[in-house]
C-alpha positions as CSV (number, residue, x, y, z in Angstrom):
1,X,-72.8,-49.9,9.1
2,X,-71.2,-47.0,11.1
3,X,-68.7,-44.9,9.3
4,X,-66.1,-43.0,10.5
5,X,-68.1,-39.5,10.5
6,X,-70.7,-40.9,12.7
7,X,-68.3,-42.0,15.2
8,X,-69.5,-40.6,18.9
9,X,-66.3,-38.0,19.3
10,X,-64.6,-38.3,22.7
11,X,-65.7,-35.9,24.9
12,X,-62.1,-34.9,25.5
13,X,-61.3,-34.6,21.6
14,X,-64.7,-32.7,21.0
15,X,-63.8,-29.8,23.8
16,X,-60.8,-29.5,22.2
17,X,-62.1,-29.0,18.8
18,X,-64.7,-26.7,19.6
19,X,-62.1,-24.6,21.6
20,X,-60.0,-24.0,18.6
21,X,-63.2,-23.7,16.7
22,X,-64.0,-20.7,18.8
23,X,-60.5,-19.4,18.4
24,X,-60.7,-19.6,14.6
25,X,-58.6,-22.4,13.7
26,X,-60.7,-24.2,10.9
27,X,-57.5,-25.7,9.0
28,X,-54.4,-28.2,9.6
29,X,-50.8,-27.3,9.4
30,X,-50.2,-30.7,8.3
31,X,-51.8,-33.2,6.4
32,X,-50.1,-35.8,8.3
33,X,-49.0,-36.2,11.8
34,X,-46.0,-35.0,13.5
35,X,-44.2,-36.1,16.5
36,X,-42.3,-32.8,17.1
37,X,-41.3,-34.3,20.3
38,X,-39.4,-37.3,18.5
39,X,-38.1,-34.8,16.1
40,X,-36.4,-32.5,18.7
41,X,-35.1,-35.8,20.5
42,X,-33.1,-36.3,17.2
43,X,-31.8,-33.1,16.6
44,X,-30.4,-33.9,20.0
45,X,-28.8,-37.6,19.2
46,X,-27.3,-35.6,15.9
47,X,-23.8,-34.2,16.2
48,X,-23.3,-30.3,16.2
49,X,-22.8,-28.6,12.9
50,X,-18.6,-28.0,12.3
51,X,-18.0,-24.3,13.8
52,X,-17.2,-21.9,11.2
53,X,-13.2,-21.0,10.9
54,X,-12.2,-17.6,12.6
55,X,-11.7,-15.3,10.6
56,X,-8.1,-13.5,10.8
57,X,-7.3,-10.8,12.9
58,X,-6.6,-8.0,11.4
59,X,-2.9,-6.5,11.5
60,X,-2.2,-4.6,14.5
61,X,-1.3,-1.0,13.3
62,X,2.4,-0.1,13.2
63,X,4.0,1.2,15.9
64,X,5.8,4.4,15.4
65,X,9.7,3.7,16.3
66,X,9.8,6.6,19.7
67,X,13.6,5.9,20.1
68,X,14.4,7.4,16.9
69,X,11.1,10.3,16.9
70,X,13.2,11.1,20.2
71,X,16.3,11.4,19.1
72,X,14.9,13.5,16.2
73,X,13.0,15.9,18.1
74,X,16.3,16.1,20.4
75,X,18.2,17.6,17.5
76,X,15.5,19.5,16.2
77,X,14.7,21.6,19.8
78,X,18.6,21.6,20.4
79,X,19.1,23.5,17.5
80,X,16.3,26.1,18.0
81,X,17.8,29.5,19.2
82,X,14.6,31.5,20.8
83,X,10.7,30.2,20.8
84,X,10.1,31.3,17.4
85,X,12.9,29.3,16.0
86,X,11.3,26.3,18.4
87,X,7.9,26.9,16.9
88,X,9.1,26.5,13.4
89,X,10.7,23.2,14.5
90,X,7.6,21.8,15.7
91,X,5.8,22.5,12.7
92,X,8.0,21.0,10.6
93,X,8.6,17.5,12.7
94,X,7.1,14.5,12.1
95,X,7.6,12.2,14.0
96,X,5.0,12.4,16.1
97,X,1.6,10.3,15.2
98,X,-1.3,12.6,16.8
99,X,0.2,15.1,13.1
100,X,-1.2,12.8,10.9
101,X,-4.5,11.2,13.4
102,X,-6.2,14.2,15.3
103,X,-5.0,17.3,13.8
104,X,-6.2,18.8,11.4
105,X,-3.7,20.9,10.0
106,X,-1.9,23.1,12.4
107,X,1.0,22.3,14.9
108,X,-0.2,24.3,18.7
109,X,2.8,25.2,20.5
110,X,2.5,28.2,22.9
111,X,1.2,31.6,23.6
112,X,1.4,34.5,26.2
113,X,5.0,36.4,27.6
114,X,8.0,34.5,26.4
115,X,9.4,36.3,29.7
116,X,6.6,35.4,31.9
117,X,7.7,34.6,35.2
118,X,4.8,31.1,35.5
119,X,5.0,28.5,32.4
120,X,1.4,26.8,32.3
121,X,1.6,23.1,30.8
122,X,-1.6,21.9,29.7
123,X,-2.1,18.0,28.1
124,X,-2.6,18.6,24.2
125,X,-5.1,21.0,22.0
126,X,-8.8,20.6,21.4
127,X,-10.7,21.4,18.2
128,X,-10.8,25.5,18.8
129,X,-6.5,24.9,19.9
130,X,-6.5,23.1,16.7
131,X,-8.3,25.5,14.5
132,X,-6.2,28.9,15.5
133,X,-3.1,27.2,16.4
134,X,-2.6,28.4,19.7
135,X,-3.4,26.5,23.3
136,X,-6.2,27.3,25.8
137,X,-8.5,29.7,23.5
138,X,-11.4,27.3,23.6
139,X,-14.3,27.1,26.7
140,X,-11.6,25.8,29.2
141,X,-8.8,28.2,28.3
142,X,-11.3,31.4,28.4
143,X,-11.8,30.0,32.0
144,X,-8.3,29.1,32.2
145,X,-7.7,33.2,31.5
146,X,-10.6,34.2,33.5
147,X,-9.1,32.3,36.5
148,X,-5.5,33.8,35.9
149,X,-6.8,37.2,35.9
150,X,-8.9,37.5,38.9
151,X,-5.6,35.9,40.6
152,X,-2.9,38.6,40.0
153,X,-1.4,36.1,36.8
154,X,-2.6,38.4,33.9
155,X,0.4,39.0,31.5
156,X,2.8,37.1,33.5
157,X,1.9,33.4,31.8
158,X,3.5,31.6,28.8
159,X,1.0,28.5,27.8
160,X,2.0,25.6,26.6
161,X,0.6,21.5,26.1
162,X,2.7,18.3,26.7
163,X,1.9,17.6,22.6
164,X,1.2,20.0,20.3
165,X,-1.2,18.2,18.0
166,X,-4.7,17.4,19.0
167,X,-5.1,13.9,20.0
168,X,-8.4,12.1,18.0
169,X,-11.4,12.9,19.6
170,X,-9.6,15.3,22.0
171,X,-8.7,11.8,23.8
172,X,-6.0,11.5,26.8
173,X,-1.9,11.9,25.3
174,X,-0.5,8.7,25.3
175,X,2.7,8.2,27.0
176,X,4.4,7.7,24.1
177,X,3.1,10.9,22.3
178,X,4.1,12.5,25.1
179,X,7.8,11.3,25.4
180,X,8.4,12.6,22.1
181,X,7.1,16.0,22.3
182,X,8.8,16.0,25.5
183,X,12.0,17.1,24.1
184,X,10.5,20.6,22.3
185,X,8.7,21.1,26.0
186,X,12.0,20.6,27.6
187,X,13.7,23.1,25.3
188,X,10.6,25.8,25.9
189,X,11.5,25.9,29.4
190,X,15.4,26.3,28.9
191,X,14.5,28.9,26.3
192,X,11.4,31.0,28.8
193,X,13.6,30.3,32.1
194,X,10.2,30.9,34.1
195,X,10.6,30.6,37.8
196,X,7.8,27.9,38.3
197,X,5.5,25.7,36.1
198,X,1.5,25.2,36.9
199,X,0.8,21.7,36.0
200,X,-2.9,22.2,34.3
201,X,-4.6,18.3,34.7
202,X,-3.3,14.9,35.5
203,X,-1.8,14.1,32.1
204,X,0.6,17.1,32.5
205,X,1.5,16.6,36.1
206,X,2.1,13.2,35.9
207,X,3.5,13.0,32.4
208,X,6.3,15.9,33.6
209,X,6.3,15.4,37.6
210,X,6.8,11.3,36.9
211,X,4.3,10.2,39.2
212,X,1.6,7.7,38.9
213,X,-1.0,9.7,41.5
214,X,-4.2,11.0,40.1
215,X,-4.8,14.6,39.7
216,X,-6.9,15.1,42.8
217,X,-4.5,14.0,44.9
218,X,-1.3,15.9,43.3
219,X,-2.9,18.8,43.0
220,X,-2.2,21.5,45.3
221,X,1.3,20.5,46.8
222,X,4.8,21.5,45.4
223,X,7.2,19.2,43.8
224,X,10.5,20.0,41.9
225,X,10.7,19.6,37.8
226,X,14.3,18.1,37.0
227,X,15.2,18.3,33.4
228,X,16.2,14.9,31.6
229,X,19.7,15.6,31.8
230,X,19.7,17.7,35.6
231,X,20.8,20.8,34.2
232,X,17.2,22.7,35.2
233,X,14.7,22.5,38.8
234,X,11.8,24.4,39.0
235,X,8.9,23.8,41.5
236,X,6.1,22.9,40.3
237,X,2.2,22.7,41.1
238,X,-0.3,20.1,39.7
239,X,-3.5,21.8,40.0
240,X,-7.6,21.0,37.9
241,X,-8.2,20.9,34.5
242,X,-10.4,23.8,33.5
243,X,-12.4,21.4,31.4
244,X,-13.1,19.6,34.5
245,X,-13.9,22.6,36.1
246,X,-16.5,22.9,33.8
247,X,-18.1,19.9,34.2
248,X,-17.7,19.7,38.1
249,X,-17.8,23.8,39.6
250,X,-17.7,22.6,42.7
251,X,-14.3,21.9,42.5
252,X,-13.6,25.4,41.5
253,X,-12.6,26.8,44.6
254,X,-9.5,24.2,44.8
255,X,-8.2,25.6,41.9
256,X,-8.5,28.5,42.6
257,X,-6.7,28.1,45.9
258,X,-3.8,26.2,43.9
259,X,-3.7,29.9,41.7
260,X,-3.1,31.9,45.0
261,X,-0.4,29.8,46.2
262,X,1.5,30.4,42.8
263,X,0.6,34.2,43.2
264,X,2.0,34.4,46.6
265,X,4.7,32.7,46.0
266,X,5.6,34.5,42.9
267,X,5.4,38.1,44.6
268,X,7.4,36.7,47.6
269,X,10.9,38.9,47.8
270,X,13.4,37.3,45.7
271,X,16.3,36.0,47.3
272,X,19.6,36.0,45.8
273,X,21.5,33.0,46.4
């Protein structure tokens, strides 16, 4: 009687074999068959698993109330007599978030001739601002002073930001931060009376000037600075970001075109009205 071991192998089965053979496959996954065809066909027919529940979004974080940080830093700059007394002021408000997220201890509020003639108005400190307490003393602003110097504007600066505490990871002011430092910026230029204000970057010019324009295309042409309440003008000029100056010193030379218009028009005769 034949058995089962000495079947003749089909010639297909027996190629097969000896190719896995060859390959090294001497065992069986299975003892049993499997149709893994049927079995994905049922996964199929079966219905989906129940999605998991969302989980719950987290709070949003509190706003700060601006209306009332406003009205606060109103009072506070209204009552400052001179710069020093404006300085203190600053470093004792709080209203402002950027105190308590990107500084790390020190309020930044202004340096250079309290007479000077040109206010520069920069966006907000870095970490080198935020580390002496005073703006501009970092790469950019030894540019920044560089730049000033070789154009006639040496000693006849006062420096300033649009906030006076760095923003977290020297980011962009927001609006808002801006709107309520505004007050103590408004008050610095009632207090200086400089004849003209350089714009330093498109957060300043457009946070001060109103305008939504980018930087490279306000820079370079005069507008006029109202105060909130119309009591002060001054013209002003947008001009580059020394940081970006940095980064792109290409663009150097419109900067420092936008410094010789401010000297020239500083050193023209003064006309009384």
């Amino acid at each position: 009687m034949t058995t089962v071991a000495d079947a003749p192998l089909d010639p297909v089965a027996e190629s097969l074999l000896a190719f896995w053979a060859e390959a090294g496959v001497d065992a069986t996954l299975l003892d049993a068959p499997f149709d893994r065809i049927e079995a994905g066909r049922a996964l199929l027919r079966a219905p989906p698993p129940p999605k998991p529940a969302a989980a719950p979004r987290p709070a949003a974080a509190p706003q700060p109330d601006v209306s009332a940080a406003v009205a606060d830093a109103q009072a506070r700059a209204a009552a400052a007599g001179d710069l020093d007394a404006l300085a203190a002021a600053i470093a004792a408000f709080e209203g402002c978030p950027l105190r308590y997220e990107g500084a790390a201890s020190k309020s930044v509020f202004a340096r250079g001739d309290p007479r000077a003639p040109l206010m520069v108005v920069g966006e907000g400190p870095g970490a080198e601002e935020d580390a002496q307490g005073l703006p501009f003393v970092g790469r950019a602003g030894k540019l920044l002073d560089r730049m000033l110097a070789a154009a006639g504007l040496e000693g006849r600066v006062l420096i300033t930001n649009t906030v006076f505490w760095r923003p977290p990871g020297n980011r962009t002011p927001a609006a808002h931060e801006q709107m309520i430092c505004a007050p103590f910026l408004e008050r610095a230029i009632a207090l200086a009376q400089p004849r003209m204000l350089l714009l330093v970057g498109g957060a300043a010019a457009k946070s001060l000037l109103q305008k939504e324009e980018g930087i490279l295309s306000l820079r370079g042409r005069w507008f006029e600075w109202r105060s909130k309440d119309g009591a002060m003008e001054l013209p002003a000029l947008p001009t580059l970001h020394p940081a970006f100056l940095l980064r792109q010193p290409a663009a150097k030379k419109r900067a420092w075109r936008d410094l010789l218009t401010v000297t020239e028009r500083l050193d023209r005769p003064h006309r009384p009205a």
